[in-house]
C-alpha positions in Angstrom: 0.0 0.0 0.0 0.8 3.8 -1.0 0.3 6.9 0.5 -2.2 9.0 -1.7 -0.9 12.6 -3.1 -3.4 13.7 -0.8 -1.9 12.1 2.4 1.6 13.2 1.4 0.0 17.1 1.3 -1.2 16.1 4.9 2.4 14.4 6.2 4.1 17.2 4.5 2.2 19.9 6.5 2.6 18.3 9.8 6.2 18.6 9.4 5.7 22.0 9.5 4.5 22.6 13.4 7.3 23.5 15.4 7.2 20.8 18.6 9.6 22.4 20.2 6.2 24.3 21.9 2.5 23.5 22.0 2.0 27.1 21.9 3.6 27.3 17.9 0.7 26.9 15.3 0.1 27.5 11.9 -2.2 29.5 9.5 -2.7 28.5 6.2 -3.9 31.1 4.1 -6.6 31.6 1.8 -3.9 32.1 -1.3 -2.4 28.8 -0.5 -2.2 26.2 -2.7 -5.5 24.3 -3.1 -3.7 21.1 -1.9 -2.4 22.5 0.8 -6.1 23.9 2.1 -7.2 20.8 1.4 -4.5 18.8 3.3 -5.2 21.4 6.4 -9.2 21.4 6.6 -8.6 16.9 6.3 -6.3 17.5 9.3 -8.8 19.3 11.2 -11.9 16.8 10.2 -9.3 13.9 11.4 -9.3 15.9 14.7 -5.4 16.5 14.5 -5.4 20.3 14.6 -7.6 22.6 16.1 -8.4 24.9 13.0 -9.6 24.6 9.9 -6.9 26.6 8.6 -4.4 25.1 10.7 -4.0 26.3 14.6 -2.7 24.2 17.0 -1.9 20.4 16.9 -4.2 18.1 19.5 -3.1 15.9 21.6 -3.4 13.6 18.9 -1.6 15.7 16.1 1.2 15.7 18.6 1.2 12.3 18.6 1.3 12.1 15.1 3.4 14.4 14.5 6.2 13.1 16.7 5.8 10.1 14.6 6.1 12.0 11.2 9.4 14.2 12.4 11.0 10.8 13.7 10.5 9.1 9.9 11.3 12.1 8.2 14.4 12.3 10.4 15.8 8.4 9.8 14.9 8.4 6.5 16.6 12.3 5.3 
């Protein structure tokens, strides 16, 4: 099994929350690239950040997240 273009969108914005602090969000804006809006408002439906646009990770983005950052970092 793959991941889907549309699931690499979504691993490829997690990497992009800081976890260095639960208080570091993001915002995606409304000029973003349609996959990345998309990728952000399935992150929010999934319950992984708090936003539709982005916000904060939950307890279970951070989860995730740590998960994401650990691959990306054995596999770079």
């Amino acid at each position: 099994m793959k991941f889907q273009p549309n699931q690499i969108e979504e691993l490829n914005l997690i990497l992009q929350f800081d976890l260095s602090s639960t208080a570091n969000g993001i915002k995606v804006h409304s000029d973003a690239l349609p996959a990345i809006q998309t990728a952000v408002q399935n992150l929010f439906e999934k319950g992984l950040c708090t936003q539709p646009d982005g916000g904060y990770l939950t307890h279970e983005g951070i989860e995730l997240a740590e998960c994401i950052h650990k691959i990306h970092r054995i596999l770079d």
